[in-house]
C-alpha positions as CSV (number, residue, x, y, z in Angstrom):
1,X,11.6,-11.2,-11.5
2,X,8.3,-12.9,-11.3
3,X,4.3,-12.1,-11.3
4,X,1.5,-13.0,-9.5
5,X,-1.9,-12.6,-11.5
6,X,-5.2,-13.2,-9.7
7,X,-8.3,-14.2,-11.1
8,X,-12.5,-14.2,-10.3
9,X,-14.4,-18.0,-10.8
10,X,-17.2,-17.9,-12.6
11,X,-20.0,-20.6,-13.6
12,X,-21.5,-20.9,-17.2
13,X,-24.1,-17.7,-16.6
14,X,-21.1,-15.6,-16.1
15,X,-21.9,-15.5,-12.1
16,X,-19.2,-15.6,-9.2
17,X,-19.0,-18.8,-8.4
18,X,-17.3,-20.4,-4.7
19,X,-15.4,-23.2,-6.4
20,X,-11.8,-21.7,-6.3
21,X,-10.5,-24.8,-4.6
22,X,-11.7,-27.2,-7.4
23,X,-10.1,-25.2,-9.9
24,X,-7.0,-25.3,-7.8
25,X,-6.6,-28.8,-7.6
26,X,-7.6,-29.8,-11.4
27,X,-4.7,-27.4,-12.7
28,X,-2.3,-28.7,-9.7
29,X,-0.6,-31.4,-12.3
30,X,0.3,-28.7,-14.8
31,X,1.1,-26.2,-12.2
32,X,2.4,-27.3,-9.6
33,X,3.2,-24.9,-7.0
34,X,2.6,-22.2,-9.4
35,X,-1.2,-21.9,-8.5
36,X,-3.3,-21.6,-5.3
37,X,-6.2,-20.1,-3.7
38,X,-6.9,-16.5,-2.7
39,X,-8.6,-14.9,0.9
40,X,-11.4,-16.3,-0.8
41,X,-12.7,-18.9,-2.3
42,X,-14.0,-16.9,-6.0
43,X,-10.3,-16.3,-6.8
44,X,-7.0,-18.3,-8.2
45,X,-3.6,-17.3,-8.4
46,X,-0.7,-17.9,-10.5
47,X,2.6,-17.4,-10.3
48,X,5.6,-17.5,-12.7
49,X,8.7,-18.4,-11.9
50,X,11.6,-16.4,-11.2
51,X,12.6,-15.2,-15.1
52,X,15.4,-13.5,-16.3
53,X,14.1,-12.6,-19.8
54,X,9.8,-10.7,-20.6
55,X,9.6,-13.5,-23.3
56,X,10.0,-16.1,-20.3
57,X,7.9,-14.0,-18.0
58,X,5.1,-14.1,-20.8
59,X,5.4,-17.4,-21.8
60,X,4.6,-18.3,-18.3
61,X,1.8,-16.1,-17.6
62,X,0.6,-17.4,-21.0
63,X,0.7,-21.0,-19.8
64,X,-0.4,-20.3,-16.3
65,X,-3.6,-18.5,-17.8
66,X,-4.2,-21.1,-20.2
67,X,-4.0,-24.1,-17.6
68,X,-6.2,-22.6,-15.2
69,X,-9.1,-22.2,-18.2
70,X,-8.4,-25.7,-19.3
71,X,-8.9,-26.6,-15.3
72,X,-12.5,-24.5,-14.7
73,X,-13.9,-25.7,-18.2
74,X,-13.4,-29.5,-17.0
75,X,-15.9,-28.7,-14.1
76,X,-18.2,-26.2,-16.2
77,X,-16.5,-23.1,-14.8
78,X,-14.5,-20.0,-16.6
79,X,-11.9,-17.8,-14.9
80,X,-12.2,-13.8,-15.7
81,X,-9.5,-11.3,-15.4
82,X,-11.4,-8.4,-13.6
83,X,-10.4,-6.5,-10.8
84,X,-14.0,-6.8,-9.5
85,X,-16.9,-9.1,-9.7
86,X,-19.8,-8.8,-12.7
87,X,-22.2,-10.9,-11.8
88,X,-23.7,-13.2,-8.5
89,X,-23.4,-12.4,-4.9
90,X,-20.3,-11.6,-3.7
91,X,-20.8,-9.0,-1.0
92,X,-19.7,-10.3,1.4
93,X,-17.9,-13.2,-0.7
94,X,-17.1,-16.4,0.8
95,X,-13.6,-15.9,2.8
96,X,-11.8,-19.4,3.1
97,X,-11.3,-21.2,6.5
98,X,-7.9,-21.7,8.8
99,X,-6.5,-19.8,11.9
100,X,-4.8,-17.1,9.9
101,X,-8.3,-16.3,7.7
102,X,-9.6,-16.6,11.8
103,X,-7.7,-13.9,13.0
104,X,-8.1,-11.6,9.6
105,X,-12.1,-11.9,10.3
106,X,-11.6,-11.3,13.8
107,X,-9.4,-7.6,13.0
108,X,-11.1,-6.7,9.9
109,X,-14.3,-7.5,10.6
110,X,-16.8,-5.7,7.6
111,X,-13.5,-4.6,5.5
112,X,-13.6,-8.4,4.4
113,X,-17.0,-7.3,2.8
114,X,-15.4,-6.2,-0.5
115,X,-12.2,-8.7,-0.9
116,X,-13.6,-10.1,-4.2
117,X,-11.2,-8.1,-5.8
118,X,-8.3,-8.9,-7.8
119,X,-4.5,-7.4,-8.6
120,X,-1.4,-8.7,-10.2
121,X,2.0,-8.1,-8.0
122,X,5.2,-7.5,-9.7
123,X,8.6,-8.8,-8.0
124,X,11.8,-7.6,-8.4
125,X,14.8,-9.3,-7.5
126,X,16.7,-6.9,-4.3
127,X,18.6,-9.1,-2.0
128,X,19.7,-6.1,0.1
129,X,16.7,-4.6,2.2
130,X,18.4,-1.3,2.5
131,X,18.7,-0.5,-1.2
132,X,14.5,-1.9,-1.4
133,X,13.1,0.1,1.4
134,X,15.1,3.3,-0.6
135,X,14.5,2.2,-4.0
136,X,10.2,2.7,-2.3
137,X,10.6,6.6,-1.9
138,X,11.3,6.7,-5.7
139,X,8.6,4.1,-7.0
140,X,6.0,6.0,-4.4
141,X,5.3,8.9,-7.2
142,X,4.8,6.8,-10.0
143,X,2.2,4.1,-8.2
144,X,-0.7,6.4,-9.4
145,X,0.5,6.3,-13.4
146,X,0.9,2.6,-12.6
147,X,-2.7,2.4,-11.1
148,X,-4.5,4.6,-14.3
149,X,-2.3,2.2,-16.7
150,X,-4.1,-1.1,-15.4
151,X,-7.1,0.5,-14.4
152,X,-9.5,-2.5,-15.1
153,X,-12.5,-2.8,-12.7
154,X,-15.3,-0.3,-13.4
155,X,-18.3,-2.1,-12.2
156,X,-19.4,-3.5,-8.8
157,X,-22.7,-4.7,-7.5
158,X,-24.2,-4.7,-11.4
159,X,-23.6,-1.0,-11.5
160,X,-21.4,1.1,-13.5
161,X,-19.5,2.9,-10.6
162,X,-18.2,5.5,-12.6
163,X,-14.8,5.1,-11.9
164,X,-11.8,3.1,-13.9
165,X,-10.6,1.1,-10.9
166,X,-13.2,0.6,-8.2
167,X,-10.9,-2.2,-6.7
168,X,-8.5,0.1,-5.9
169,X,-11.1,2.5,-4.3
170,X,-12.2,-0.6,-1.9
171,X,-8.6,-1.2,-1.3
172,X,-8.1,1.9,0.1
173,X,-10.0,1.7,3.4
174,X,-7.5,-1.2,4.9
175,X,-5.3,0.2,7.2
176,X,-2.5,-0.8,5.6
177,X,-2.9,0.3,2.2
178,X,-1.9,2.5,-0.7
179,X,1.6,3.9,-0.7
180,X,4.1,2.7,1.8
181,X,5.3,5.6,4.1
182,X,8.6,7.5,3.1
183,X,11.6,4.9,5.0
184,X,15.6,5.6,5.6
185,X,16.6,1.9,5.7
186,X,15.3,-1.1,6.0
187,X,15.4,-0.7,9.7
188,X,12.7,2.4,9.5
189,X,10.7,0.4,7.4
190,X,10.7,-2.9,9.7
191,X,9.7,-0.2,12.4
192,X,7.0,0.7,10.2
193,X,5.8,-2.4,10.2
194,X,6.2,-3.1,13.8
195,X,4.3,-0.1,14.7
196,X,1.0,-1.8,12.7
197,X,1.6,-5.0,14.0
198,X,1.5,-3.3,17.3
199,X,-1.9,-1.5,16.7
200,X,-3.4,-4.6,16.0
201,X,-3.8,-3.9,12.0
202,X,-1.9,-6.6,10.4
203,X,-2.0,-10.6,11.0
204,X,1.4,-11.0,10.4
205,X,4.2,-10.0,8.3
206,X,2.5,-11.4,5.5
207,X,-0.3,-8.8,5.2
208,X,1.8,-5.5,5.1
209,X,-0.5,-4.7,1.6
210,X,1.3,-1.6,0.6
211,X,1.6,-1.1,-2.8
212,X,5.6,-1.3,-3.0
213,X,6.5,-3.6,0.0
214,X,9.9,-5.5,0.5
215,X,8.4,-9.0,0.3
216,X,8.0,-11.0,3.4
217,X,9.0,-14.3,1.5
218,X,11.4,-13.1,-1.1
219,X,14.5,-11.1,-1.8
220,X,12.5,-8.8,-3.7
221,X,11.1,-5.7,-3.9
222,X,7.1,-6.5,-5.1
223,X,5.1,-3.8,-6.7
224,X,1.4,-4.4,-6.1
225,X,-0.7,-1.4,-6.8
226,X,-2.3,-2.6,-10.0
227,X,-5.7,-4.0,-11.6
228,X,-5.1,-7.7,-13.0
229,X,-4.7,-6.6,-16.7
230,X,-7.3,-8.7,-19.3
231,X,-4.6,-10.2,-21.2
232,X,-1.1,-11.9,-20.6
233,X,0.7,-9.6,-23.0
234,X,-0.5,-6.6,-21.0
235,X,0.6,-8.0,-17.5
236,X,4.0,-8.9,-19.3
237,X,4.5,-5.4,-20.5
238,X,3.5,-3.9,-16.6
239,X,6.6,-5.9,-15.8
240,X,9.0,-4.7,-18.1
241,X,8.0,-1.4,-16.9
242,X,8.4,-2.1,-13.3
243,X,11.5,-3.4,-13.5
244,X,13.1,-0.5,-15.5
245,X,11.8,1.6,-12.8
246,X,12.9,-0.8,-10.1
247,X,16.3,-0.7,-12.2
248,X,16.8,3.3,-12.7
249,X,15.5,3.7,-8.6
250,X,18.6,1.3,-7.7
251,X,21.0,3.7,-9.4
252,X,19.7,6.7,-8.5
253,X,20.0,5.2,-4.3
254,X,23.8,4.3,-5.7
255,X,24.1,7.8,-6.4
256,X,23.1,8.9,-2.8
257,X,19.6,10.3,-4.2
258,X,16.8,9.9,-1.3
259,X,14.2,10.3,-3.6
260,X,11.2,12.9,-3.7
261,X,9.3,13.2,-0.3
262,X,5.4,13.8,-1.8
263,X,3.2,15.2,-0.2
264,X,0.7,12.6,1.6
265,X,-2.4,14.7,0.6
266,X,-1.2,14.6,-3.2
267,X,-0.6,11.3,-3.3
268,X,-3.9,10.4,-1.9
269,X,-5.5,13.0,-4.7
270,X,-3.8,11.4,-7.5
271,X,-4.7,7.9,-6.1
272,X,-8.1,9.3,-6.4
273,X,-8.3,10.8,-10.1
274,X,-6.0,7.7,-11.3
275,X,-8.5,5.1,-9.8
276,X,-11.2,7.4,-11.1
277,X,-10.1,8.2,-15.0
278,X,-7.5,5.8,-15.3
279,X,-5.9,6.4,-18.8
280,X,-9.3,7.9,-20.6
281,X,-8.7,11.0,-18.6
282,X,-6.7,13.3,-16.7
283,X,-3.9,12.5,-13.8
284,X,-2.3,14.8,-11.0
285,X,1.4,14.9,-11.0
286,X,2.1,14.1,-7.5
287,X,5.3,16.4,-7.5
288,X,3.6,19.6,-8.7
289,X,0.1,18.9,-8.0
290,X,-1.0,20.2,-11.6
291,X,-3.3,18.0,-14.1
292,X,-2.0,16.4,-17.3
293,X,-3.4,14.4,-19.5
294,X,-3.0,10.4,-18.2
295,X,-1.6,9.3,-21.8
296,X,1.2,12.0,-21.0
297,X,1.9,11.1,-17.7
298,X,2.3,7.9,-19.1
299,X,4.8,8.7,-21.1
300,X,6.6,10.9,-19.0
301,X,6.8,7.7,-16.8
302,X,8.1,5.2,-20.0
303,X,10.7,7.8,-21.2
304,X,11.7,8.0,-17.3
305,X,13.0,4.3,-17.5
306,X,13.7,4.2,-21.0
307,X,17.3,3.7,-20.7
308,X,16.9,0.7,-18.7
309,X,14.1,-0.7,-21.4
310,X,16.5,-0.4,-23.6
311,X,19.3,-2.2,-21.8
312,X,17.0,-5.1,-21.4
313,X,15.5,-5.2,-24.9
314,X,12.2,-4.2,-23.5
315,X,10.8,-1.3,-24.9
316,X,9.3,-2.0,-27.8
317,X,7.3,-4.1,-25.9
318,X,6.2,-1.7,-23.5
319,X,5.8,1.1,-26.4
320,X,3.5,-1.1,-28.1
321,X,1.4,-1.7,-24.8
322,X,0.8,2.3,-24.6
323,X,-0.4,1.8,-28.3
324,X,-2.6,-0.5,-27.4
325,X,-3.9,1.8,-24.8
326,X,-4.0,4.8,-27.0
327,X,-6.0,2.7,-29.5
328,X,-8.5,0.1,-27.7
329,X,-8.5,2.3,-24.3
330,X,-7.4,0.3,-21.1
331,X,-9.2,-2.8,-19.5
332,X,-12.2,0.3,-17.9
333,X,-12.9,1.3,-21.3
334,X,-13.1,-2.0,-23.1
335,X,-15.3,-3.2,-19.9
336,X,-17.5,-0.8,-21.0
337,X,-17.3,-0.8,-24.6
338,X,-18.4,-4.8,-24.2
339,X,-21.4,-3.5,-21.6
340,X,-22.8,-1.1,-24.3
341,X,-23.0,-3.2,-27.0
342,X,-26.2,-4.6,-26.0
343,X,-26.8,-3.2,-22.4
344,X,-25.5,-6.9,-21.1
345,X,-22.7,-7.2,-18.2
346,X,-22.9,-11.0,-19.8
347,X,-20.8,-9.5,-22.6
348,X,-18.3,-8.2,-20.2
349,X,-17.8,-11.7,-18.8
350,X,-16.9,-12.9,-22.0
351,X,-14.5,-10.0,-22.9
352,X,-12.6,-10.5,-19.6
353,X,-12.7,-14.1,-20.0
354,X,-9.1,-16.3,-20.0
């Protein structure tokens, strides 16, 4: 398995800042191929290896976090983990320049507008497409618990939006967003696929953006719905999670099990009331349509995949993460806890910061 974390560049004043590339290439030595540039040029990503083992996984999130700080503070900069801007202009943000960016701006058009956003993508290793594209109709009703469990982007354009994961909201509007649809095989979801490409509303293979997706790169089956999470240890636990679900899907395919076909208009209602409570509030249960409380969704979810936590040593980890939660509220609620101290979205830039 392996993770992808993104982050926002931002100069001493806390302010998005256009100086992703520079970043890139002073943490290049320790990084290697393990960091590059985003869609535009306020974010960095890292990447972790493949790991077998969370320690692993964390240690290299740890490391990748830490080299990319080291790298901005040698030219003045700082790197936040936010799903959305604080402070400068960044509507629309500076998109990055080649053919392929060419063609995005050329079928997007003003959806580009609001890509200052940032996630963190979960892979899972799944070398046979058939058993991915199935293992998607069972990881489709969880993606909102998933959502409200990282919700971590509450303000955008200096304003409290109101909701837990703003990002999320933005991300909706692309046409090929949100959950993927309900597939047979691989073959239905390739059509799938083939259909957008089609309608003109993807560049290539490479921009199928639906929250579980069979990578276009890897054998694995990525996971992508999520804020960026404010600390290592948080995205680290997200990933034991996912792959205990992505482990308990697989066996319930081996067992012949379709998975539950959802309702689209639930799904898109739970979307909703995840991005807009995330864990401080209330979630719908995609399958019933009924409220619960998020913290008990969330552990509906965690018990769900406990066996498979279990096998892999993991779920102390991830019980400790939903303490965490329970306690310091998730990355919405300490966003907003730093805002209040003093009225100062300056004090959010320094909570969020690596």
């Amino acid at each position: 398995m392996g993770v992808e974390e993104e982050f926002l560049v931002v100069g001493a004043g806390g302010e998005v800042t256009p100086a992703a590339a520079t970043v890139v290439e002073r943490a290049r030595p320790v990084l290697g191929d393990r960091v590059g540039g985003e869609i535009t040029e306020l974010q960095v990503e890292t990447r972790t290896d493949p790991c077998h083992t969370i320690e692993d996984l964390h240690t290299q999130l740890s490391g990748g976090r830490t080299a990319v700080r080291d790298a901005a503070a040698g030219s003045g900069l700082r790197l936040i983990a936010s799903g959305s801007p604080l402070l400068g202009e960044y509507v629309p943000p500076p998109i990055t320049t080649g053919p392929r960016q060419d063609r995005g701006n050329a079928m997007f058009r003003g959806l580009h507008d609001d890509l200052a956003i940032c996630a963190v993508h979960v892979h899972v290793e799944e070398p046979d497409r058939d058993r991915g594209a199935r293992i998607g109709n069972h990881l489709r009703p969880v993606l909102p618990v998933l959502l409200a469990l990282t919700a971590n982007s509450p303000f955008w354009a200096r304003r409290d939006t109101g909701f837990a994961s703003w990002r999320s909201v933005t991300w909706q509007r692309w046409p090929v967003a949100g959950p993927p649809p309900y597939v047979t095989s691989a073959a239905d979801y390739d059509a799938n696929v083939d259909l957008m490409l089609a309608a003109g509303a993807l560049v290539d293979h490479g921009t199928v953006f639906w929250d579980v997706r069979l990578s276009a790169s890897r054998p694995t089956v990525e996971v992508r719905v999520s804020d960026v999470p404010v600390t290592a240890a948080e995205s680290a636990a997200l990933a034991a999670l996912v792959r205990a679900l992505v482990t308990v899907a697989g066996e319930a395919v081996d067992r012949g099990d379709p998975g539950p076909v959802t309702s689209p208009d639930l799904m898109r209602l739970a979307y909703w009331r995840a991005a807009r409570d995330g864990m401080a509030g209330h979630g719908v249960d995609v399958l019933t349509g009924r409220l619960h409380p998020a913290a008990d969704l969330a552990e509906r979810l965690v018990e769900s995949a406990r066996p498979a936590l279990k096998a892999a040593g993991d779920d102390v980890r991830v019980d400790g993460w939903l303490a965490g939660l329970a306690r310091d509220g998730d990355g919405a609620t300490r966003q907003r806890a730093a805002a209040a101290r003093r009225g100062e979205l300056r004090d959010v830039v320094d909570a969020v910061g690596l």
